[in-house]
BATIGU-255704 format. One record per residue (C-alpha): residue number from 1; chain; x, y, z. Coordinates in nm, 2 decimals. Layout:
<atoms>
ATOM, NUM, A, X, Y, Z
...
</atoms>
This chain:
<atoms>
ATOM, 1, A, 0.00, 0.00, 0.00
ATOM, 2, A, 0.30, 0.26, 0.10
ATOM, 3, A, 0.45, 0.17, -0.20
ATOM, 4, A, 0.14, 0.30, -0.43
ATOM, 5, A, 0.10, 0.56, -0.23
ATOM, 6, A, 0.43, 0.69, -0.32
ATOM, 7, A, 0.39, 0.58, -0.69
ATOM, 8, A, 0.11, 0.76, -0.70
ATOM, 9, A, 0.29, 1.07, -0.55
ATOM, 10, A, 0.53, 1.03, -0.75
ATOM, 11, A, 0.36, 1.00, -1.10
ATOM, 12, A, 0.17, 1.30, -1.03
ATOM, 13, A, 0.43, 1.51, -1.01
ATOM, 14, A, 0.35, 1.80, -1.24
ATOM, 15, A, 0.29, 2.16, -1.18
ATOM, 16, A, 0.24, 2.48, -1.34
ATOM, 17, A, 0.35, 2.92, -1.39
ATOM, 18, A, 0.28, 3.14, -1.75
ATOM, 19, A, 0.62, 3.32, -1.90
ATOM, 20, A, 0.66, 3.59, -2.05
ATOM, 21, A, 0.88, 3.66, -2.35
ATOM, 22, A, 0.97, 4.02, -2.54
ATOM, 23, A, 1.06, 4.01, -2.94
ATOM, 24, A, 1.21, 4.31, -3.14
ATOM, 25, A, 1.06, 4.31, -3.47
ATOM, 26, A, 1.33, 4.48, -3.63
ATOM, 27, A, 1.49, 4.16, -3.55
ATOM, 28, A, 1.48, 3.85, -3.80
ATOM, 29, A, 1.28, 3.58, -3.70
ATOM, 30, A, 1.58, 3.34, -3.63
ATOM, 31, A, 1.72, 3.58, -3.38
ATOM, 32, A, 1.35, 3.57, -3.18
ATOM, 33, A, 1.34, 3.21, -3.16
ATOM, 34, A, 1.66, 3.20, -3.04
ATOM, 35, A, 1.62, 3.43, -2.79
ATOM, 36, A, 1.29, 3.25, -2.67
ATOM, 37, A, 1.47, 2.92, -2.68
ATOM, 38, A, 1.76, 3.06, -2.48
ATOM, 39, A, 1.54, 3.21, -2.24
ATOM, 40, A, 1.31, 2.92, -2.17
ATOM, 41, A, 1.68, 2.73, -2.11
ATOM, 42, A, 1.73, 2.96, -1.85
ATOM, 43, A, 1.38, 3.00, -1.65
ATOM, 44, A, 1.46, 2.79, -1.37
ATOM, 45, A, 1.21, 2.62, -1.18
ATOM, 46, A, 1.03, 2.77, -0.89
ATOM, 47, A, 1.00, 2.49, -0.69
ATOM, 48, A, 1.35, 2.34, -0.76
ATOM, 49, A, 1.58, 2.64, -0.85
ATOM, 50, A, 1.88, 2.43, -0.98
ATOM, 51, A, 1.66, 2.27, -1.27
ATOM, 52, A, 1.49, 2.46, -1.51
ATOM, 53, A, 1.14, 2.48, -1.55
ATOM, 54, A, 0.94, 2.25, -1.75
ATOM, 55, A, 0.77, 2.39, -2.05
ATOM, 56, A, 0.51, 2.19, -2.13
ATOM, 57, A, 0.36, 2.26, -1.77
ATOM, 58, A, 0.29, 2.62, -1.87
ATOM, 59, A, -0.03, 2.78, -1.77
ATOM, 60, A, -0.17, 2.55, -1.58
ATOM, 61, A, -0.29, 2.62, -1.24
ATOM, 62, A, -0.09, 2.50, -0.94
ATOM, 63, A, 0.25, 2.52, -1.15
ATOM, 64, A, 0.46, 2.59, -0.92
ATOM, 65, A, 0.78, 2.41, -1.18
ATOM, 66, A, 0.79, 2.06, -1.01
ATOM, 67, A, 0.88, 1.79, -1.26
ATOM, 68, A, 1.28, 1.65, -1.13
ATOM, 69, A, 1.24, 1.36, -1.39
ATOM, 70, A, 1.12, 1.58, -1.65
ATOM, 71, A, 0.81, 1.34, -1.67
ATOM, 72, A, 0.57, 1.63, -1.93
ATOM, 73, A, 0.86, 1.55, -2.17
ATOM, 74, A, 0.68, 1.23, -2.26
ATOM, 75, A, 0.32, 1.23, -2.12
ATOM, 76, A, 0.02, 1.44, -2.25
ATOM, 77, A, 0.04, 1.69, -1.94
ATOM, 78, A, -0.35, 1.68, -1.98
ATOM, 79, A, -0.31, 1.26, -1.88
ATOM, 80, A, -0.07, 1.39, -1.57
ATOM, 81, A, -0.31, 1.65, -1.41
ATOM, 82, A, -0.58, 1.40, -1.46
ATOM, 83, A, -0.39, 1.16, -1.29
ATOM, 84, A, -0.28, 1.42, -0.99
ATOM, 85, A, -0.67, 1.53, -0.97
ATOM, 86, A, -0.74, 1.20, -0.97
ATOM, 87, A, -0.50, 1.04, -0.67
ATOM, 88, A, -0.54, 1.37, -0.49
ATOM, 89, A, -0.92, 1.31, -0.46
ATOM, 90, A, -0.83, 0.94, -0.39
ATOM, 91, A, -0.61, 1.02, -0.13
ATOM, 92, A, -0.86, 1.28, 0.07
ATOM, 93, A, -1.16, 1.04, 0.06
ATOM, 94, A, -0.87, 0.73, 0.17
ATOM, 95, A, -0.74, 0.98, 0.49
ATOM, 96, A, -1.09, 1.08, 0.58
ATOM, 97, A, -1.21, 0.67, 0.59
ATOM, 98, A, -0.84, 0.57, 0.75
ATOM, 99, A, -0.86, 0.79, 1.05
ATOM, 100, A, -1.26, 0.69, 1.10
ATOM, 101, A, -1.21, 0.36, 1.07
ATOM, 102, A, -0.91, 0.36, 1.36
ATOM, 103, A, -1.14, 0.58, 1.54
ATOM, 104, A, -1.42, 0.35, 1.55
ATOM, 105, A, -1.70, 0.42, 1.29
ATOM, 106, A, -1.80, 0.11, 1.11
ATOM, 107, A, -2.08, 0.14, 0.84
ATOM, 108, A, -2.41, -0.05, 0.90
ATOM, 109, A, -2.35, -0.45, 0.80
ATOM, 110, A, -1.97, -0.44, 0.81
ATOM, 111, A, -1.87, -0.80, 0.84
ATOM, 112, A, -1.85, -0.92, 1.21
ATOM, 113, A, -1.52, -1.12, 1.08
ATOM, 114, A, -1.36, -0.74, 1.01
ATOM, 115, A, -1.51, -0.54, 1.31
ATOM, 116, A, -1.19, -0.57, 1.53
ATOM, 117, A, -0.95, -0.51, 1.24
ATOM, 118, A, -0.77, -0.14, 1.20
ATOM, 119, A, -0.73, 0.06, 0.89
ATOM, 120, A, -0.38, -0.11, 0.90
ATOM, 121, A, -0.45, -0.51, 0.96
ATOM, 122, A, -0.79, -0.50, 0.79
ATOM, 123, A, -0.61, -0.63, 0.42
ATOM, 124, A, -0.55, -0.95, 0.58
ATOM, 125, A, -0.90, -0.96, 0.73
ATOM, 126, A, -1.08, -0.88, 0.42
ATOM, 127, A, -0.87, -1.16, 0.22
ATOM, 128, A, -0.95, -1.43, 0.45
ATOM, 129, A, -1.32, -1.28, 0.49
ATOM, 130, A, -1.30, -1.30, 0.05
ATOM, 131, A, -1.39, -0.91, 0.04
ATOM, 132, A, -1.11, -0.85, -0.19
ATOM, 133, A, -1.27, -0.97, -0.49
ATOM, 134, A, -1.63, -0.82, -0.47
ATOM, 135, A, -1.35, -0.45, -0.41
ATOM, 136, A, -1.17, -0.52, -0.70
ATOM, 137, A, -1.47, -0.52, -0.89
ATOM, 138, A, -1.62, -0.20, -0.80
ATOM, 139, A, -1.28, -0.05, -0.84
ATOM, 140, A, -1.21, -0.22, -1.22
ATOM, 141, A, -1.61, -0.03, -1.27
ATOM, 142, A, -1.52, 0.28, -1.16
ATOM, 143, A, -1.18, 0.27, -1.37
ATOM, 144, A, -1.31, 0.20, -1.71
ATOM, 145, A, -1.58, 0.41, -1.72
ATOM, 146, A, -1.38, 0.76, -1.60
ATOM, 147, A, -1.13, 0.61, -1.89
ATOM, 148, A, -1.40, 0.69, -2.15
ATOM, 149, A, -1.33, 1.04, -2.08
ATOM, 150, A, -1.01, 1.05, -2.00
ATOM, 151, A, -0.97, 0.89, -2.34
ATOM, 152, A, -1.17, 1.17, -2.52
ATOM, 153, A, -1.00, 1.44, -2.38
ATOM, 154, A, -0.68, 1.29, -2.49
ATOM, 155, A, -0.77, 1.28, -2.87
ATOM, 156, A, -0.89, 1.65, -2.81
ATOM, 157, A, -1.26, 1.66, -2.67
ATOM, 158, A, -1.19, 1.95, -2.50
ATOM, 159, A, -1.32, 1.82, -2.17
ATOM, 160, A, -1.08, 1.94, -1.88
ATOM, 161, A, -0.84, 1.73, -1.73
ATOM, 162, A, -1.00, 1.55, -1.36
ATOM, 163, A, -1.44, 1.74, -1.51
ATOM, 164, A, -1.65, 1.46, -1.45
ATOM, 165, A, -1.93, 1.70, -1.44
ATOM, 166, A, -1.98, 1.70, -1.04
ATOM, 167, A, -2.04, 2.06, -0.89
ATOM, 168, A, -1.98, 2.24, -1.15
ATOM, 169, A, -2.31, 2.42, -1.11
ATOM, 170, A, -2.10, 2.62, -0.82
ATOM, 171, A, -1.87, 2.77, -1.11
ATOM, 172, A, -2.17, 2.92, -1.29
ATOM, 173, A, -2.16, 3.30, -1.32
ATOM, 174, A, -1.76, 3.33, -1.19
ATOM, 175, A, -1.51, 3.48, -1.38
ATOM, 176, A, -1.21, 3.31, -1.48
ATOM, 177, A, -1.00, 3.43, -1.17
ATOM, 178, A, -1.27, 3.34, -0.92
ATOM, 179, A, -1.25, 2.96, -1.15
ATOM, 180, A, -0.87, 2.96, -1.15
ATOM, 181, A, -0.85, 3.02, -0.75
ATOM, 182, A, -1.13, 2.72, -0.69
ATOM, 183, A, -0.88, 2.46, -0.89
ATOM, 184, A, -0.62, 2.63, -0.68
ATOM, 185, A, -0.74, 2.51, -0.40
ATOM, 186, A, -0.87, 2.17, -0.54
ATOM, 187, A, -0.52, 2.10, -0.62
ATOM, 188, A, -0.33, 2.23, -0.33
ATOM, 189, A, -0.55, 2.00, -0.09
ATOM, 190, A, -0.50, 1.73, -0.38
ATOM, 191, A, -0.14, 1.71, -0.31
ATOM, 192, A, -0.15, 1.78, 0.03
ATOM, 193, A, -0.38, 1.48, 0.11
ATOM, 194, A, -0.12, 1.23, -0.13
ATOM, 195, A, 0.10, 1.32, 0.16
ATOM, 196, A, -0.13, 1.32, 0.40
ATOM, 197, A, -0.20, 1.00, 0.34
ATOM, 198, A, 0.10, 0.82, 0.25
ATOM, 199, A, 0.21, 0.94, 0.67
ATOM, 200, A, -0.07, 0.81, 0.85
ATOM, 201, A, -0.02, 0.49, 0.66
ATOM, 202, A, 0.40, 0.48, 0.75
ATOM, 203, A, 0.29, 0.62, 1.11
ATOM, 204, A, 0.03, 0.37, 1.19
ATOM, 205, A, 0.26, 0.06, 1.07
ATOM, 206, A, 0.61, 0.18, 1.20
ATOM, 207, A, 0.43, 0.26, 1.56
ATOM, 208, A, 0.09, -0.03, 1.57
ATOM, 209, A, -0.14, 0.26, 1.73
ATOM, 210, A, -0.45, 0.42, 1.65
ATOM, 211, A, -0.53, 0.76, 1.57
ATOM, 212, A, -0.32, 0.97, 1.65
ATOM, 213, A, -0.06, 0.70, 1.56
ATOM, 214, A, 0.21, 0.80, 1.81
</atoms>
């Protein structure tokens, strides 16, 4: 589980800041795109100063320059965000039900077998209960219908990465600042909550307590 976690982490690592870029026009063409490409060489990143910032994350929200193994090179940055939206949302709903659980809140017909199990020991309990399968199911569900759109998007829908359609009524009538400040903060908590996550689960192994695993 640690290990996904940190895969997951890990995979999502992209992150986003617009440039800015003055051209002569007395100049010849040649000489502009060699400026631009010599000063995109040397716009570090924000996040990791001694690397320079990736360009492929430009202007997208949250970009704060964080890509170390230059990962937007190769992958539609569209598929990455999606993929950070998508773990980051993962990853609050997984803290919220990991802390309750170890706290004591069971959901009505939870499996007597599973009852005394913590967030960390109940794998082994709901393999030998044969939970695993009916999860896996749900979860291979859930996985290739999101792909439909994930899959549009990619050969140019237009949909936005991680817009399933949920809330959006709540953006209605906002301008684009008001909009850009609410992803903002949808990806902010996104990545806070991978971490968030991938620590209760190292706390709560590494010390055997409950909440608040110390």
């Amino acid at each position: 589980m640690k290990l996904a976690v940190l895969a997951a982490a890990a995979g999502s690592a992209a992150a986003f800041a617009p440039a800015s870029n003055g051209t002569c026009k007395s100049l010849p063409s040649f000489v502009h795109s060699g400026r631009a490409a010599t000063s995109l060489a040397a716009e570090k990143s924000k996040a990791i100063p001694f690397l320079p910032a990736p360009a492929n994350c430009e202007g997208y929200v949250g970009n704060v320059g964080f890509d170390p193994l230059s990962i937007s090179d190769y992958f539609p940055v569209d598929y990455l965000r999606e993929a950070e939206l998508k773990h980051g949302r993962m990853c609050q709903l997984a803290w919220l039900g990991y802390v309750a659980v170890d706290l004591g809140l069971r959901v009505p017909g939870y499996p007597e077998a599973m009852s005394g199990a913590s967030s960390a020991t109940v794998h082994d309990a709901a393999v030998e209960f044969g939970a695993m399968g009916n999860i896996f199911i749900w979860i291979a569900i859930a996985e290739m219908t999101s792909w439909i759109g994930v899959s549009q998007m990619l050969q140019g829908s237009g949909r936005e990465p991680g817009d399933f359609g949920f809330g959006k009524q709540y953006l209605a009538g906002k301008t684009e600042a008001q909009i850009n400040k609410v992803k903002l903060q949808e990806i902010t908590h996104c990545r806070a909550a991978m971490l968030a996550f991938a620590g209760v689960v190292t706390q709560s192994v590494l010390y055997e307590k409950g909440f608040p695993y110390f």
